[in-house]
N, C-alpha and C positions, 0 to 999 in steps of 0.2 A: 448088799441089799438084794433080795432076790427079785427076779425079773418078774413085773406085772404083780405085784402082790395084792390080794383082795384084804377086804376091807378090815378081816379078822386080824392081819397082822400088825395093826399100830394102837397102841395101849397109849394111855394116858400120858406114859411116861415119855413118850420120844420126844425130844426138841432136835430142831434143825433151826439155819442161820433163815432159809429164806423158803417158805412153801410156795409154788406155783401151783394156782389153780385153772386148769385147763390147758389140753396137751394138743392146740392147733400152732400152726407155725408161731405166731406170738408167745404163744409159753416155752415153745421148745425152743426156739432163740434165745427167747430168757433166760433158759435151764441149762443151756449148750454155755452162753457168756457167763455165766455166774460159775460153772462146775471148771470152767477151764482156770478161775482165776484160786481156787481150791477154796471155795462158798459151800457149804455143806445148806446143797440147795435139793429139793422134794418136789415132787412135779405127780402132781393129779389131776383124775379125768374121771367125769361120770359114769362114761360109755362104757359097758364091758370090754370091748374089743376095740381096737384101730376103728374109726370109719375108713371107710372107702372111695368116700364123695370124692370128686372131681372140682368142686365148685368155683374155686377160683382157680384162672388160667393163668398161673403162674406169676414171677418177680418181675419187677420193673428192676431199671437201671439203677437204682440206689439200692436198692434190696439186693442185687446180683452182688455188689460192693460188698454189702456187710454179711452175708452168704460165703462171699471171697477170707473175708478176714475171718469169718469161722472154720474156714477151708473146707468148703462143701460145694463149693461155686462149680467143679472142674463134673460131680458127679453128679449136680444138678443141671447140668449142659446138658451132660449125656443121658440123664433120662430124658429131655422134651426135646425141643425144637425150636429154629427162628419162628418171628412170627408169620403165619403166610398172607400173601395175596388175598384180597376177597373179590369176589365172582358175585356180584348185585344183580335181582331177575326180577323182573315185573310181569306179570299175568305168565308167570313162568318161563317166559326166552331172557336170557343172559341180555343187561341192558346195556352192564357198565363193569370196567375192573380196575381194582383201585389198590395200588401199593404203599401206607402212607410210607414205610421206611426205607421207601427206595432212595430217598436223596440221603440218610444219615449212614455216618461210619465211625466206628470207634477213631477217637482223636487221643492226641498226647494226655489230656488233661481227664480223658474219661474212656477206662477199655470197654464197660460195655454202652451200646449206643442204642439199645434198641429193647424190650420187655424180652419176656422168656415163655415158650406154652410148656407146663409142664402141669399133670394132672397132680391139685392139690395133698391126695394119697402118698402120690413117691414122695413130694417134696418133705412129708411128714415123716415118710417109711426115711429117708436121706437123714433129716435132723435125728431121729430116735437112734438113729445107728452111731450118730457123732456123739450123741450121749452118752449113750451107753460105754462108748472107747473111756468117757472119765469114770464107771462106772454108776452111774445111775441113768435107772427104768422108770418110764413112767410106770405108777401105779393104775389102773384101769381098776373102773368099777368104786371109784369111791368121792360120795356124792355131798360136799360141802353143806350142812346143815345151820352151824354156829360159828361165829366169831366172838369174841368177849377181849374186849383190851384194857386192863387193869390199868387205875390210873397210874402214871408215868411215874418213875422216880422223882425226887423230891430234885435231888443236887446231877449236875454231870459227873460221870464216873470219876473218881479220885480229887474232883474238887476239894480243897477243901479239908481233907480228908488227911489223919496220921496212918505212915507205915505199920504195918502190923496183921497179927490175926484177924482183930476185930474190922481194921478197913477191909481187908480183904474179903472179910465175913458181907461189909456193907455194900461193897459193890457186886459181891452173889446176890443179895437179895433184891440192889434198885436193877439188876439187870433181870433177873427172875418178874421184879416186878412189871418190866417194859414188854413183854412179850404179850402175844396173840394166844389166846386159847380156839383153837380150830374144832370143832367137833364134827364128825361125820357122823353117817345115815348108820341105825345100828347094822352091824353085821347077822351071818346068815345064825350065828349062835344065840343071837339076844342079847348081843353087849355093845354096852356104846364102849365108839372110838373115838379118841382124839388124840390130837400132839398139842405142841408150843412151839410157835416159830416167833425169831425176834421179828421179821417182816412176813407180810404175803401179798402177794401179787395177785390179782382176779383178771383171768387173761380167758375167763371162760364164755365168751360171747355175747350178743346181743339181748340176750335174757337172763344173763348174769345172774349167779346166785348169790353173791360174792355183795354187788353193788346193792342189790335188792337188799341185803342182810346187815349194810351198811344206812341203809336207806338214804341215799343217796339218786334227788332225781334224775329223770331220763327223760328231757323234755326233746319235743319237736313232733314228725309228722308220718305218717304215714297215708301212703294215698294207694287209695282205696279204686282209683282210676286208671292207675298204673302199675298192670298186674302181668305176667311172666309166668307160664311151667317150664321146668327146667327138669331135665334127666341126662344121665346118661345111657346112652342106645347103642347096638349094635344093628349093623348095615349087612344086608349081605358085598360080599365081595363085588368088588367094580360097579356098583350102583352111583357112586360119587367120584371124582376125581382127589383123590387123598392129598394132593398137593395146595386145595384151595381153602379159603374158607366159603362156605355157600350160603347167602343172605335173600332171602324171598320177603320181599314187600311190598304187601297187596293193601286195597284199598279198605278190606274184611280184616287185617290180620296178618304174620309173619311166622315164617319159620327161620331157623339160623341152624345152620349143621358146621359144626370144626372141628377135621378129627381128632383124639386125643394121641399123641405123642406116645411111644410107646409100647402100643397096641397094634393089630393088625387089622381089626373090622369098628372098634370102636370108636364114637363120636357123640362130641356134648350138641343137648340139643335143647336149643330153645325155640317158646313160641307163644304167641299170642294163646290166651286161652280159649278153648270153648266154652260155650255157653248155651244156656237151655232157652226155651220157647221164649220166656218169660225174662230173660236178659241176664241171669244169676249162673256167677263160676260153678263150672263142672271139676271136681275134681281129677287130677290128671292121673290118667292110667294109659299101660300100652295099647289098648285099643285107639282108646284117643289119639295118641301120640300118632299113630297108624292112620287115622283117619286127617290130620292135620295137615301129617307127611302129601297124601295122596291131592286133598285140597290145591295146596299152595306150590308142591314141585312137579306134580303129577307122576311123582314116582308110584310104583304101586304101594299097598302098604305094607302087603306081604314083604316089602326090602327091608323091614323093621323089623328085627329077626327079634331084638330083645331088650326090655327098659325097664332101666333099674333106678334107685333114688331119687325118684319121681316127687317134686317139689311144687310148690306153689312163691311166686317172687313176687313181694309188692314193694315198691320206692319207698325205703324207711331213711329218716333224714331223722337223727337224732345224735344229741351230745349230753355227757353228765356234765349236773352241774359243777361238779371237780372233779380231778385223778389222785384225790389222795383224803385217806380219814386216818389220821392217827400214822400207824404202823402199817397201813394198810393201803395201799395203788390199786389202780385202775389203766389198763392196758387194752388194746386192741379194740375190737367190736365191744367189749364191755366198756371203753368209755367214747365209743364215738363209732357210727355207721353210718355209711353213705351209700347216695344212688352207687346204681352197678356202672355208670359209665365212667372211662380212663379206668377201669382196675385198681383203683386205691386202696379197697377195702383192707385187704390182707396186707397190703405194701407199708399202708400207715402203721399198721398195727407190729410188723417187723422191725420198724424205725420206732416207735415209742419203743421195742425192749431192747434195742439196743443205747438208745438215751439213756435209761432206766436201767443198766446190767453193770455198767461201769462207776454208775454214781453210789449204788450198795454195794458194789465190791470192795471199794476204797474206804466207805464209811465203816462196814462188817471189818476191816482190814486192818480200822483205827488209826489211818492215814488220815484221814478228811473227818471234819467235824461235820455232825448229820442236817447241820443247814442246807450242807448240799444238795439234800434229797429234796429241798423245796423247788430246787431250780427243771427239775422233772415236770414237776406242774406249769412251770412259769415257761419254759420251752414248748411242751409237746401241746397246750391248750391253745394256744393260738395259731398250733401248726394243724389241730385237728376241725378249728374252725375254720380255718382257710380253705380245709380238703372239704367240709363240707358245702362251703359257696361253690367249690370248680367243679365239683364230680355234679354240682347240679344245674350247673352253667354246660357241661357238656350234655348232660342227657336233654335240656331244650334244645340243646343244638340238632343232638341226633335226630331227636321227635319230629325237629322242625325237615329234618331231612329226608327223612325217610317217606316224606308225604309223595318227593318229587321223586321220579322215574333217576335210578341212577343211583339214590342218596342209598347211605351205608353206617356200617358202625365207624368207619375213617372220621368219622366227624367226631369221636369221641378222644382220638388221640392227638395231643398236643404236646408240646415240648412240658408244657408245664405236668405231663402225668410220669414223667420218667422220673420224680424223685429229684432229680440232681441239682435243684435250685433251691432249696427249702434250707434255710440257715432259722440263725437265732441272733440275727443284731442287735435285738433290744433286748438278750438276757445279760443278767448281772455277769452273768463269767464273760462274758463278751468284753475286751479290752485291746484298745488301739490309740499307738502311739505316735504312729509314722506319719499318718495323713498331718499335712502342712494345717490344716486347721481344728485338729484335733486337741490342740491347746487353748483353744479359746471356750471352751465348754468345761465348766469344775470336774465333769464327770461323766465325757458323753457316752459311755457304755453302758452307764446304770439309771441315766434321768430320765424321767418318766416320758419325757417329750423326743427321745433318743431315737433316730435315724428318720424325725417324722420333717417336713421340708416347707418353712412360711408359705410355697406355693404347691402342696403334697397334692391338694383336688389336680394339678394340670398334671401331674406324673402322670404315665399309663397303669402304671399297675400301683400308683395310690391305693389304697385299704381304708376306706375313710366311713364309707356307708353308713349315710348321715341317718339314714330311713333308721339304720336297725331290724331291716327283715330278712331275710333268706330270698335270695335268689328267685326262688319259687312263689314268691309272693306273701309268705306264710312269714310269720313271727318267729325270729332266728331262736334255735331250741335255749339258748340264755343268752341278753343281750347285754349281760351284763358284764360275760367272760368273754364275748365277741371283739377281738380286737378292731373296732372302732377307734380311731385316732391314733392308731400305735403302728411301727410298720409293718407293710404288707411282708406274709411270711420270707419269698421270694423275691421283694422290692430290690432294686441294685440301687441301692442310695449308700452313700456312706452315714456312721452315724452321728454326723452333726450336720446333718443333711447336705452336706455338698455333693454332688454326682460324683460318678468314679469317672475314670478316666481309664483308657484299653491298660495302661501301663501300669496301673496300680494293682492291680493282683486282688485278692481273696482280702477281702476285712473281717474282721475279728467277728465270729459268728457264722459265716459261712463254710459252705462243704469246702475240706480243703484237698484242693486240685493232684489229679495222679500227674505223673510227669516221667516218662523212657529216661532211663539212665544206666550207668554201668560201677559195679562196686570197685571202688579206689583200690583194692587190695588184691585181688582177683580178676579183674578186667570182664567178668561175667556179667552178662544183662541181667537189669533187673529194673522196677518200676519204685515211686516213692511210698505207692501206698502198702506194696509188700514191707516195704521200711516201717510202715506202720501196725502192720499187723501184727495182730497178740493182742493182750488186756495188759496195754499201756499207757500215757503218755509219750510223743516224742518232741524232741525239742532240736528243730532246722538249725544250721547255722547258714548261714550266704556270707560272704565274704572275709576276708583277714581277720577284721575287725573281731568278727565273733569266737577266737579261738577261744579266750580267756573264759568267755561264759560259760562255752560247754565243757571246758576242763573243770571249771566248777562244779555244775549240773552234773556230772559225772561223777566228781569226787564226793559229791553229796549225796547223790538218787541213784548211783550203779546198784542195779539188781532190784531198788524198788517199788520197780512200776513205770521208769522213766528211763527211756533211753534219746540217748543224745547220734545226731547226723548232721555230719559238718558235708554241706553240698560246693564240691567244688566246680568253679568254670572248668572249661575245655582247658584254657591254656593259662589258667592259674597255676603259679609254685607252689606245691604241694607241701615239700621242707619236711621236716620231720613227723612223725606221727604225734600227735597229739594226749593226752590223760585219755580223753575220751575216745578214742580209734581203737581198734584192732590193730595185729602187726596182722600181713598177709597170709601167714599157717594159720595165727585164731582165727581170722577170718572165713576160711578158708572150711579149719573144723567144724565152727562156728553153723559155717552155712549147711552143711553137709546136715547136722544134726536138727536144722531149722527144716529141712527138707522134708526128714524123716518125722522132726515133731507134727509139720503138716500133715503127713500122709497117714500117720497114727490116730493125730487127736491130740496128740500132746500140744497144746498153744496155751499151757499155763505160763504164768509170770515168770515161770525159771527158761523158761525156753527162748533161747536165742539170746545174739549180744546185748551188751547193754549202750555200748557206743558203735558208729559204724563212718564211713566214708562214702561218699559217692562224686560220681563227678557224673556233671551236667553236659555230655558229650555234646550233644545238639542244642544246649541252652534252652529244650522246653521248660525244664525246671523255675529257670529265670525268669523265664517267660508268662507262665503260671503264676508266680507269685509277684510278679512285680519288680524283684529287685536289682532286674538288670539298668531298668529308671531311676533306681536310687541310687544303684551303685554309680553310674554317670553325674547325677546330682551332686552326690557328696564328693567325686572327683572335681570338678568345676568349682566344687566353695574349698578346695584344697584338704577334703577328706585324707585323700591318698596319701598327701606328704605324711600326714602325722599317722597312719596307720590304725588310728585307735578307735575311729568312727565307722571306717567303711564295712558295712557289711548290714544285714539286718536279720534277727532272730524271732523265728516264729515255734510259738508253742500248738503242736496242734493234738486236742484232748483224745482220748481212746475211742470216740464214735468218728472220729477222721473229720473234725469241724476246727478249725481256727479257732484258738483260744485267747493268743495275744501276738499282736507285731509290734514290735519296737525296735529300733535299733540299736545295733553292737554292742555303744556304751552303755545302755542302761538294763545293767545287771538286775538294780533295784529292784524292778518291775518282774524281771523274770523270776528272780528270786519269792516276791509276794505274793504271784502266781502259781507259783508249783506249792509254794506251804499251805494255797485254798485247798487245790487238789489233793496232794499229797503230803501234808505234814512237814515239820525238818530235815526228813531225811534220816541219814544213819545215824544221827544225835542224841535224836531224842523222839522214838519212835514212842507212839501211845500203845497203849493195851486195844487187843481188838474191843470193838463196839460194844459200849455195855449201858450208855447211855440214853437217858429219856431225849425227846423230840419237845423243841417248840409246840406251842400250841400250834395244831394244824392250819386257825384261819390268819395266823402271822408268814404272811411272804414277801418278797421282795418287791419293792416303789411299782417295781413294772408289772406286777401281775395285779398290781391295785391298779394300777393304770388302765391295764388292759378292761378289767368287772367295771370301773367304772366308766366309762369310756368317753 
């Protein structure tokens, strides 16, 4: 494909597995997890050229994570910086200095513990270069006009159906007939383009051409009270202290200067707007800017040497009424924007494509039957309304703060804006066996009433919002997808409501925990979440008990899509290697080549082992997940003697979220499990994807749950 192709180069005839429309960090996440898994995936963008903008300051904690397992984490360090200090001034003398991350430190269970500034341009210049190593460029300059989605095939591929020419002829045609006809803006010649993609993703912003062309609404608020110019600026030298963030908040109005990372004189700059005689926004220009500056810090303005991307911000609080029509998703700022405060904006929109990259991989891959694509909806809609109650629960905070001498943007961050809490207990892939009362519920992973607790209003972080409006007072943008009565995204309840307990670990749904350890074969460090990276499943074993299964899961799934890691104690009998293991040379090779596939781009499905070993040197492992409670547990009821119980296996899916806990002996489950995700295995592998989708408005108990509330 050649680099950047304009709009004259795609004729009617191109099909591709998956087009992405829009190349901001959400697309190109997209485009990075889909190309790695070898998805013959397209990624376009209106913009003739890269922007430049700066606009959002960089990844949170779960975003750093999923950054890490694209393997760009180490180069998006190094372009920004921690976060810094901020230096608070009123009538311009320095009042107040406020650190929030000075009490947090990367923990076993999580390396990074703190957001990341890093000016939105690199992080995009960063993903474009990781794509590019799979070989595909964004295309720039080509501007989404048409969708058209023929209706679906009749039957699922091969249903049905006799061997021969003429099936094979019929499954060319239901799979021809499932696809998207994309049309773009004509070219500079006078001819329309278009292609066919089986999916496409609308990852193109807040004004979505994608969503609009779906018509697809975009309810909620915009205030017209809460308005922001935003640029980026250059300082002359020494005018600021580069080491701080600088926050002026007057009783007229604010400035906020943070340098950008990077750079040498540059820094993002927000501020209250000007306004004329008559009370009506002035458009922002560098003079302004200049004149704001001088206001508010009394710096002169002349230190305002230069401003560019000069923007107007108003509080937009909006969510679509769905993220999915047809063949066709809804991702990022295109299905959900929030206030500016905690940074979510970008964050959320990185975690819906990685939700969303591993569930078309599998289904395009004809490993997974395309149900699965419904659980995208049924995850990311109640995780995107959640961020829309916080990010507006922090911005009255800040408002409320910034009145008093002292108050800062620190009010905006909270434990809950770093990402690392946000599960999916209440989706259908959500499955748990372990908890002692997880047997008293037919089904408490998928029933509609699942992780919500007879007395959920006394929880703290109950989700229940009887009102049905937005934080803000306003009528939640649909209150009908607003999870109301379901649980709170972050809730730590288990799901048949019982509380967790510090020893239970991660339940089925939640982000699953990193944990310091060293590989069995090589005695070299290493963490569980590098265990997990790649476009995988992996499936834990904890204790004796679970040899059997992973030698199974091994003998079934080696090489596709699923690798197996048997975690052992410190001072457990090792014994032989296992189906599933490496000896220590493979391992060894193994690693060596896993290193290099990092540092390449290479993080497709062929790369790296497919079973591995670790030992829990420090036991945070155990720790993490629980099962050093169980493993005691099942000692005491006489686990031990018989060897056949002790132990517990957790399946944890390709976005690093718990998928199923049960224990050792119940293969069953893990076996049902991996054929949702991944099919039979080496058996009886399907043909890739060539089938039609459910009707769109058919999803699972919980999302009906969720709309009705």
């Amino acid at each position: 494909m050649d680099a950047d192709r304009g709009a004259g180069a795609v004729t009617s005839t191109d099909v591709t597995d998956v087009l992405v429309v829009g190349a901001g960090p959400t697309g190109l996440v997209l485009a990075c997890d889909l190309a790695r898994r070898g998805i013959a995936v397209r990624i376009v963008d209106r913009s003739p050229a890269p922007p430049r903008t700066s606009r959002a300051k960089g990844p949170n904690p779960r975003s750093l994570e999923i950054l890490d397992d694209l393997g760009v984490a180490e180069a998006v360090l190094a372009a920004g910086s921690a976060p810094l200090p901020m230096l608070k001034y009123r009538d311009r003398a320095p009042v107040a200095r406020a650190d929030p991350w000075a009490g947090s430190a990367p923990s076993p269970d999580a390396a990074y513990d703190r957001a990341w500034l890093v000016a939105q341009w690199r992080l995009e210049e960063i993903l474009r270069a990781r794509l590019a190593g799979y070989g595909v460029r964004v295309e720039l300059g080509r501007e989404v006009v048409g969708l058209t989605q023929s209706p679906d095939a009749p039957t699922e591929a091969g249903a049905g159906a006799e061997d021969g020419p003429e099936a094979d002829a019929d499954a060319d045609a239901d799979a021809e007939a499932s696809r998207v006809v994309v049309t773009f803006a004509e070219d500079r010649r006078g001819e329309e383009a278009a292609l066919r993609a089986r999916y496409v993703v609308g990852c193109d912003g807040a004004h979505s051409s994608v969503r609009k062309l779906l018509g697809i609404g975009f309810e909620g608020t915009t205030r017209e009270d809460q308005v922001m110019v935003c640029g980026d600026v250059e300082l002359a030298e020494d005018a600021l202290d580069r080491g701080l963030w600088h926050q002026w908040f007057d009783e007229d109005g604010a400035v906020m200067l943070c340098p950008i990372p990077g750079t040498r004189t540059g820094w993002w700059f927000q501020a209250g707007p000007e306004r004329d005689g008559r009370g009506r926004l002035l458009a922002p220009t560098a003079d302004g800017f200049r004149r704001l500056l001088a206001h508010h810090t009394g710096l002169p303005g002349q230190a305002l040497t230069r401003a560019e991307l000069l923007s107007t911000y108003r509080v937009n609080v909006r969510m679509a009424d769905r993220f999915r029509a047809g063949r066709v998703f809804l991702a990022g700022d295109a299905a959900h924007v929030h206030a500016i405060a905690g940074g979510l904006g970008m964050n959320t929109g990185i975690q819906d494509a990685f939700n969303l990259g591993w569930k078309l991989g599998e289904v395009l891959a004809g490993r997974a039957d395309p149900e699965l694509l419904d659980t995208y909806e049924e995850e990311r809609l109640p995780v995107a309304a959640r961020t829309l109650d916080l990010t507006s629960e922090r911005l009255r905070a800040t408002l409320e703060a910034i009145r008093r001498p002292g108050g800062g943007l620190d009010s905006a961050i909270t434990a809950d804006t770093t990402g690392l809490g946000v599960g999916y207990r209440w989706s259908s892939l959500a499955a748990d066996r372990t908890h002692p009362d997880a047997s008293t519920h037919p089904d408490a992973s998928t029933h509609p009433d699942a992780g919500t607790h007879p007395d959920a209003s006394s929880h703290p972080d109950a989700h229940t919002r009887p009102d049905r409006t937005h934080p803000t007072g306003v009528p939640h943008p649909d209150s009908r997808t607003h999870p109301t009565g379901v649980p709170h995204p972050n809730a730590v309840t288990h799901p048949t409501g019982a509380p967790l307990t510090a020893d239970e670990g991660p339940q089925a749904g939640d982000r699953a925990p990193d944990a310091p350890c060293t590989e069995a074969a090589t005695g070299a460090g290493t963490r569980l979440h590098r265990v997990f990276a790649g476009p995988r499943t992996t499936v834990l074993g904890f204790g004796p008990g679970s040899a059997a299964v992973l030698d199974e899961v091994a003998a079934t799934y080696g090489g596709t899509g699923v690798r197996t890691c048997r975690v052992y104690a410190a001072d457990e009998d090792r014994g032989e290697n296992r189906a599933g293991e490496q000896s220590q040379e493979q391992s060894q090779d193994q690693g060596e080549e896993q290193n290099a596939d990092r540092r390449e781009g290479r993080t497709g499905a062929e790369a790296g082992p497919s079973g591995c070993a670790v030992i829990d040197a420090e036991g945070h492992a155990a720790a993490a997940y629980g099962t050093g409670a169980s493993a005691r547990a099942e000692a005491s009821a006489g686990g031990t003697a018989s060897g056949a119980r002790t132990g517990t296996i957790v399946v944890v899916r390709p976005d690093h979220h718990v998928g199923l806990r049960v224990p050792a002996d119940d293969a069953r489950s893990v076996r049902e499990y991996l054929r949702r995700l991944h099919g039979t295995g080496h058996s009886a592998a399907r043909p890739p994807e060539q089938s039609s989708e459910r009707s769109p408005d058919r999803f699972p108990d919980m999302v009906d749950a969720v709309r009705k509330g």
